[in-house]
PyMOL CGO cylinders between C-alpha atoms (Angstrom):
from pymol import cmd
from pymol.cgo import CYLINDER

trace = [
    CYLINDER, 12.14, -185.20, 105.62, 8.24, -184.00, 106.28, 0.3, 1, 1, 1, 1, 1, 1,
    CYLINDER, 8.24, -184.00, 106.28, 6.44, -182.11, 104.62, 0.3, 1, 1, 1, 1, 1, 1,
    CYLINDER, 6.44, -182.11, 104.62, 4.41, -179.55, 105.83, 0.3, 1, 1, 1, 1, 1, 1,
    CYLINDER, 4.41, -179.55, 105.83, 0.65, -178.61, 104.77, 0.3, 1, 1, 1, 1, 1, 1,
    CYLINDER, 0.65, -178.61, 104.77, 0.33, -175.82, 101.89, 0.3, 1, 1, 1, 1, 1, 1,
    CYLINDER, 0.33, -175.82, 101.89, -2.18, -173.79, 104.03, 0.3, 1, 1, 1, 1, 1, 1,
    CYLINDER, -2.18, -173.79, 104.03, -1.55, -173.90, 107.56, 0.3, 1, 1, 1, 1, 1, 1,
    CYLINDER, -1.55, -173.90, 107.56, 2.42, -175.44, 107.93, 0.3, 1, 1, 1, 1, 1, 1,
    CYLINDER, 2.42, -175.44, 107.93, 1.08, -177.95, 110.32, 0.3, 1, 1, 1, 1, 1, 1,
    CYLINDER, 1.08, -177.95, 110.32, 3.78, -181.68, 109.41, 0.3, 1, 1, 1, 1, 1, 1,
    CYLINDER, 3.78, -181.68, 109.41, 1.31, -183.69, 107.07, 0.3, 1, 1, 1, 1, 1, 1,
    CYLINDER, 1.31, -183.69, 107.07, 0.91, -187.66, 108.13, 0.3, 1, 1, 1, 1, 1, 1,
    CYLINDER, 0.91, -187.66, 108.13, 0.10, -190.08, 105.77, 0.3, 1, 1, 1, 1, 1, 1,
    CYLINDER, 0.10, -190.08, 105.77, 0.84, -190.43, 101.85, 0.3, 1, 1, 1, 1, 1, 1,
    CYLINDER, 0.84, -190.43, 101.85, 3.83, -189.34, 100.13, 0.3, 1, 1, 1, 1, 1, 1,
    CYLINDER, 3.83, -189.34, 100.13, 2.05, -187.01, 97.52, 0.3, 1, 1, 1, 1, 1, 1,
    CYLINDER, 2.05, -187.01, 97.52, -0.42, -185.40, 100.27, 0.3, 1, 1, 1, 1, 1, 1,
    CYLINDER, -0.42, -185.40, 100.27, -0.10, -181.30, 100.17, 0.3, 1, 1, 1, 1, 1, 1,
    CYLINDER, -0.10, -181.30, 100.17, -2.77, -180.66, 102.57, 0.3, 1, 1, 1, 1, 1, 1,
    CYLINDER, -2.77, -180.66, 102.57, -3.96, -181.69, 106.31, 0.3, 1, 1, 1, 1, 1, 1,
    CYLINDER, -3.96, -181.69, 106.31, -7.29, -181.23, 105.16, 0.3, 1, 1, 1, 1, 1, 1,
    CYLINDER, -7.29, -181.23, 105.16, -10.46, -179.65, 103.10, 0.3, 1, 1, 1, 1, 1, 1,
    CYLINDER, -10.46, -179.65, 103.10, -10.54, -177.01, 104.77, 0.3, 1, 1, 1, 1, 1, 1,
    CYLINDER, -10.54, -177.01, 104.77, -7.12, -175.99, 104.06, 0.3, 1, 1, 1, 1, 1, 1,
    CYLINDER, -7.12, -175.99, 104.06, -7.26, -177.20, 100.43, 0.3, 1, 1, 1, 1, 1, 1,
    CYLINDER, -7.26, -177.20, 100.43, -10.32, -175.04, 100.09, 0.3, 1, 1, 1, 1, 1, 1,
    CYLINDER, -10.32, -175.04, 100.09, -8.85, -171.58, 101.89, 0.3, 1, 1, 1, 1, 1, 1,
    CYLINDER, -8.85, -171.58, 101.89, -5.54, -172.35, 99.81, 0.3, 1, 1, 1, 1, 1, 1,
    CYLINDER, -5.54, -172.35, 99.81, -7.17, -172.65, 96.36, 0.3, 1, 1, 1, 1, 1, 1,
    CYLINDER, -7.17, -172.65, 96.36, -9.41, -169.62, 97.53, 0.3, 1, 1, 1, 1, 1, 1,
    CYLINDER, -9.41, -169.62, 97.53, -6.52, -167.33, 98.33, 0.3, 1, 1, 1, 1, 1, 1,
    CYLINDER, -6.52, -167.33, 98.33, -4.84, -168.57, 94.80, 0.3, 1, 1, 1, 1, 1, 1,
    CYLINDER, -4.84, -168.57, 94.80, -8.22, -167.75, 92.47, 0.3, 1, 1, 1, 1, 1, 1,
    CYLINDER, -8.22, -167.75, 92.47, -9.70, -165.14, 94.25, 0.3, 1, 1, 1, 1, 1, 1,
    CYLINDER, -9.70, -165.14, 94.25, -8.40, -161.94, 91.06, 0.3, 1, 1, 1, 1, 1, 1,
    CYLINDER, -8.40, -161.94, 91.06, -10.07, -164.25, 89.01, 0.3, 1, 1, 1, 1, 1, 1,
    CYLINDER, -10.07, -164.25, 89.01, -12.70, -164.82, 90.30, 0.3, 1, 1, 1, 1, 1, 1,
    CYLINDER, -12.70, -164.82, 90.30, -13.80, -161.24, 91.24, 0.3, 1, 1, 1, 1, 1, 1,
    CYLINDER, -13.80, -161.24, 91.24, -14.30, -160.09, 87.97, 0.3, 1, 1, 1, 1, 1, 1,
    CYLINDER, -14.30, -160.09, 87.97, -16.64, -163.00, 87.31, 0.3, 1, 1, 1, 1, 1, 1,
    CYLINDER, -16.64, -163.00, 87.31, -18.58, -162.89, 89.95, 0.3, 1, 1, 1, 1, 1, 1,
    CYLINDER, -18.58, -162.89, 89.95, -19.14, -158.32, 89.64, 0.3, 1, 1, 1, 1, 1, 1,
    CYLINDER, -19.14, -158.32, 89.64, -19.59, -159.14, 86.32, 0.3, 1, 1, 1, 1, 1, 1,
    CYLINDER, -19.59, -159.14, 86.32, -22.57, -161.82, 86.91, 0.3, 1, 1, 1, 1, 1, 1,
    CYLINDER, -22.57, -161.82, 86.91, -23.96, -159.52, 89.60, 0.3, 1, 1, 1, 1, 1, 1,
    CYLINDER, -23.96, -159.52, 89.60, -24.08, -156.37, 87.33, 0.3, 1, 1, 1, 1, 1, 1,
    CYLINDER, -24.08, -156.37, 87.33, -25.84, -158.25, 84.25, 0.3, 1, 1, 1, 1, 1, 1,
    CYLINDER, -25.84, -158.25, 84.25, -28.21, -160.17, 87.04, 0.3, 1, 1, 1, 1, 1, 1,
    CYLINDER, -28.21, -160.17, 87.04, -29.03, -156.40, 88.68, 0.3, 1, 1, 1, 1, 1, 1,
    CYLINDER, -29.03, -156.40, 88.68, -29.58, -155.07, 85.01, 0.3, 1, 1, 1, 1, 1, 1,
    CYLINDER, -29.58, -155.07, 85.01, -31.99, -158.23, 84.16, 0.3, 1, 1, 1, 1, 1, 1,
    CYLINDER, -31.99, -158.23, 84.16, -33.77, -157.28, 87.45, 0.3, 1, 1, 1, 1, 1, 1,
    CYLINDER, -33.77, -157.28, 87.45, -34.21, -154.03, 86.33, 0.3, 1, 1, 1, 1, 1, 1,
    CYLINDER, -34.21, -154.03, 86.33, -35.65, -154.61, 82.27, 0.3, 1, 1, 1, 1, 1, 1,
    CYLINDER, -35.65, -154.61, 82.27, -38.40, -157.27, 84.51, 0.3, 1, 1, 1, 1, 1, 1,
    CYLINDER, -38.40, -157.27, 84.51, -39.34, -155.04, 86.77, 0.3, 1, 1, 1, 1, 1, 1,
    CYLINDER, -39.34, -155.04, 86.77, -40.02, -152.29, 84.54, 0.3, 1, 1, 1, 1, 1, 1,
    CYLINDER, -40.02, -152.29, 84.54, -41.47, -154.17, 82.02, 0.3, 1, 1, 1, 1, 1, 1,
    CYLINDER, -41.47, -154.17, 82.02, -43.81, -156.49, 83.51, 0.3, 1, 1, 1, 1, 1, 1,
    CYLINDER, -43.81, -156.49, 83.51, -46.04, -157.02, 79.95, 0.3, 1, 1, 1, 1, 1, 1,
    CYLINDER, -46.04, -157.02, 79.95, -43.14, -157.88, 77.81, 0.3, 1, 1, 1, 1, 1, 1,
    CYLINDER, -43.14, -157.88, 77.81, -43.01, -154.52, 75.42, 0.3, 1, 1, 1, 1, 1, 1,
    CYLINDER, -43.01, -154.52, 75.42, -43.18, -150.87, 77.00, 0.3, 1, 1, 1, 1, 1, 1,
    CYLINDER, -43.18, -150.87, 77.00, -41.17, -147.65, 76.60, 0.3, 1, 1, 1, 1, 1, 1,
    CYLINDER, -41.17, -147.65, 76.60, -39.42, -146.20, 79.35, 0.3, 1, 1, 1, 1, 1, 1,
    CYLINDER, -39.42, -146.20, 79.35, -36.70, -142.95, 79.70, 0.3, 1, 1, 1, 1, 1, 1,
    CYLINDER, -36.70, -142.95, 79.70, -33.21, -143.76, 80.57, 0.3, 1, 1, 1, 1, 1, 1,
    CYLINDER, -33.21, -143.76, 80.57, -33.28, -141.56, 83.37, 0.3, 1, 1, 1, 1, 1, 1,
    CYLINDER, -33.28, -141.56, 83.37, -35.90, -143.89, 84.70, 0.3, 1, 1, 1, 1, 1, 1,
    CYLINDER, -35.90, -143.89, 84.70, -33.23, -147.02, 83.36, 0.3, 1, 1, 1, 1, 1, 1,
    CYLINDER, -33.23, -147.02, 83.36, -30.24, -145.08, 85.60, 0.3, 1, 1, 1, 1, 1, 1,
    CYLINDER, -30.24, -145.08, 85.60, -32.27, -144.18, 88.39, 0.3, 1, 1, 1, 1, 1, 1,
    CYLINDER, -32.27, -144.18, 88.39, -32.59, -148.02, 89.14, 0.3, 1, 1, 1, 1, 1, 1,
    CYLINDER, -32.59, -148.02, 89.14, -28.72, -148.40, 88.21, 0.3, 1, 1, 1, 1, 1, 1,
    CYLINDER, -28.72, -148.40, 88.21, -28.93, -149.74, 84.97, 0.3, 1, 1, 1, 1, 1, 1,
    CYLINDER, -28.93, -149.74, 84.97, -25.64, -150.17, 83.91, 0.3, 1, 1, 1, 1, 1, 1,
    CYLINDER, -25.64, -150.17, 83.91, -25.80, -149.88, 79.47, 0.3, 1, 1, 1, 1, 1, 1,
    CYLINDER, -25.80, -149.88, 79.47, -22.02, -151.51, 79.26, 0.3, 1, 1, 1, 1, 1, 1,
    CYLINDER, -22.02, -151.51, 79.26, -23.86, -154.94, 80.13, 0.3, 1, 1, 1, 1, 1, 1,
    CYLINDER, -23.86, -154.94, 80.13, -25.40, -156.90, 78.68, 0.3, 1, 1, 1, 1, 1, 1,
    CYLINDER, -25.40, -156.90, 78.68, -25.05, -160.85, 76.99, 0.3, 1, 1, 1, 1, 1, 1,
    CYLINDER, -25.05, -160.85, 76.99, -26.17, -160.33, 73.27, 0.3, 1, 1, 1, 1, 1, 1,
    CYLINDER, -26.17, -160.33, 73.27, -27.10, -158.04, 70.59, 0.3, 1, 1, 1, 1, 1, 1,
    CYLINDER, -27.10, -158.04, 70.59, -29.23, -158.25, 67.83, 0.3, 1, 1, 1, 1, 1, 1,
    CYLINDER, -29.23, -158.25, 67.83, -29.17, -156.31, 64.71, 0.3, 1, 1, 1, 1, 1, 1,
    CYLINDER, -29.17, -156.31, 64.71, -32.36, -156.34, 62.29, 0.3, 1, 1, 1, 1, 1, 1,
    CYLINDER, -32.36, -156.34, 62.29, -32.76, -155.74, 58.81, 0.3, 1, 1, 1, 1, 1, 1,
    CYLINDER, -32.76, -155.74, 58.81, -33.74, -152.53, 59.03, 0.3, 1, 1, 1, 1, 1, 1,
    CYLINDER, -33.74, -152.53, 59.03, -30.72, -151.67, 60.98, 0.3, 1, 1, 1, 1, 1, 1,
    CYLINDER, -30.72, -151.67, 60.98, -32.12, -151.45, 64.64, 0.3, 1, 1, 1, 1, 1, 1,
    CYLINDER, -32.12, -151.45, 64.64, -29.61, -152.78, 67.15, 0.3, 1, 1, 1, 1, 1, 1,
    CYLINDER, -29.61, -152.78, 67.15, -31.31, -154.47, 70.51, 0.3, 1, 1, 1, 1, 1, 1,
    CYLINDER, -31.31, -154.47, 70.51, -29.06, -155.02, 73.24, 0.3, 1, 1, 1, 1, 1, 1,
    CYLINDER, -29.06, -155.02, 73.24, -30.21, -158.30, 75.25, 0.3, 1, 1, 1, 1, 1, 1,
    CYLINDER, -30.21, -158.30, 75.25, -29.70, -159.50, 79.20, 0.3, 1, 1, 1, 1, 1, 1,
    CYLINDER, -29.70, -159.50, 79.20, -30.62, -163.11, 78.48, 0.3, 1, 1, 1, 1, 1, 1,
    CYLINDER, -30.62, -163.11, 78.48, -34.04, -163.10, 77.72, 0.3, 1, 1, 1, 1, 1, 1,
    CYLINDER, -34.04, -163.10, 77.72, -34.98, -159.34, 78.06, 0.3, 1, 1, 1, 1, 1, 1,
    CYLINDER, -34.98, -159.34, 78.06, -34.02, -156.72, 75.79, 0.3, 1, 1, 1, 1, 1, 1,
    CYLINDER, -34.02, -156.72, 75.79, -33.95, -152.83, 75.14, 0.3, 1, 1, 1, 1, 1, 1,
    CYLINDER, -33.95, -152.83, 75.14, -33.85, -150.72, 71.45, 0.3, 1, 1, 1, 1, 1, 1,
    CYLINDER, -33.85, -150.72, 71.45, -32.53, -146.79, 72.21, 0.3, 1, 1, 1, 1, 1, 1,
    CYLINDER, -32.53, -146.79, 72.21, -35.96, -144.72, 70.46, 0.3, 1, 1, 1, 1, 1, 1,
    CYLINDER, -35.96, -144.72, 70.46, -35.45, -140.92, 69.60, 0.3, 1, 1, 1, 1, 1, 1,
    CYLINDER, -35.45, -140.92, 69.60, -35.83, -138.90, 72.50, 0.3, 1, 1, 1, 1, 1, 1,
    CYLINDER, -35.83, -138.90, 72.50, -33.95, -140.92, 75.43, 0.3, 1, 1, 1, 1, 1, 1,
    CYLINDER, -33.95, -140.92, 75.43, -37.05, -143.28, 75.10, 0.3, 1, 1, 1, 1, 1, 1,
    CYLINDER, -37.05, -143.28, 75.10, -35.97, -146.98, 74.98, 0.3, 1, 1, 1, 1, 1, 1,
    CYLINDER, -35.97, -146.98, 74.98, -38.33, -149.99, 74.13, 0.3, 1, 1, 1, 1, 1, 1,
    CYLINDER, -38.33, -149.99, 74.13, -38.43, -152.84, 76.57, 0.3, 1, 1, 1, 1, 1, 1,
    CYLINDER, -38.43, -152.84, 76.57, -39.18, -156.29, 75.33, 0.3, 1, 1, 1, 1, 1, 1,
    CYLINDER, -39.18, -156.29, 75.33, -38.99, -159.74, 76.49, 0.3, 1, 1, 1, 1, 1, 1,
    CYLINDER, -38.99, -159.74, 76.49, -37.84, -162.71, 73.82, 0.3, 1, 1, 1, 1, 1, 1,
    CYLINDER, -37.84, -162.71, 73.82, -40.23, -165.54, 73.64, 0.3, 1, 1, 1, 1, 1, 1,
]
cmd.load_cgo(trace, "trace")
């Protein structure tokens, strides 16, 4: 009885336990099989990464105030980011690794950058 490869069906040669001819197909297989997964990951890691490009770009001295119509009109996405930080006074800043925005009165947000 021989056993055919995973990926491509081509009759496998050698040891008993082998599922594969080769990388390659051990690579596209375990591709095909993770890919759901994977997706969200990796649009999730690309939206925070975009949104961290954005709060550096527009705040290049570490603390300014911009609008959020400036904050969408670069596609700032507000339903990412990777912390928040509440302070005594009750002030919630939303983080994107090391930069940071507080929502001000009037659509104004405060951009900072953690040291």
């Amino acid at each position: 009885m021989t056993k055919n490869c995973l990926e491509c069906q081509t009759p496998l040669v050698g040891r008993i336990d082998k599922k594969f001819c080769n990388d390659y197909c051990r690579n596209s297989y375990n591709n095909k099989i993770n890919k759901e997964s994977k997706n969200l990951i990796r649009n999730t890691n690309n939206r925070l990464r975009r949104n961290h490009r954005v709060l550096t770009s527009l705040n290049p001295s570490g603390k300014t105030k911009v609008t959020r119509s400036k904050l969408l009109g670069h596609n700032f996405d507000f339903n990412f980011f990777t912390s928040i930080y509440i302070t005594k006074a009750g002030n919630t800043y939303y983080y994107v690794y090391d930069q940071g925005y507080l929502a001000l009165e009037n659509d104004l947000f405060l951009l900072i950058r953690k040291e």
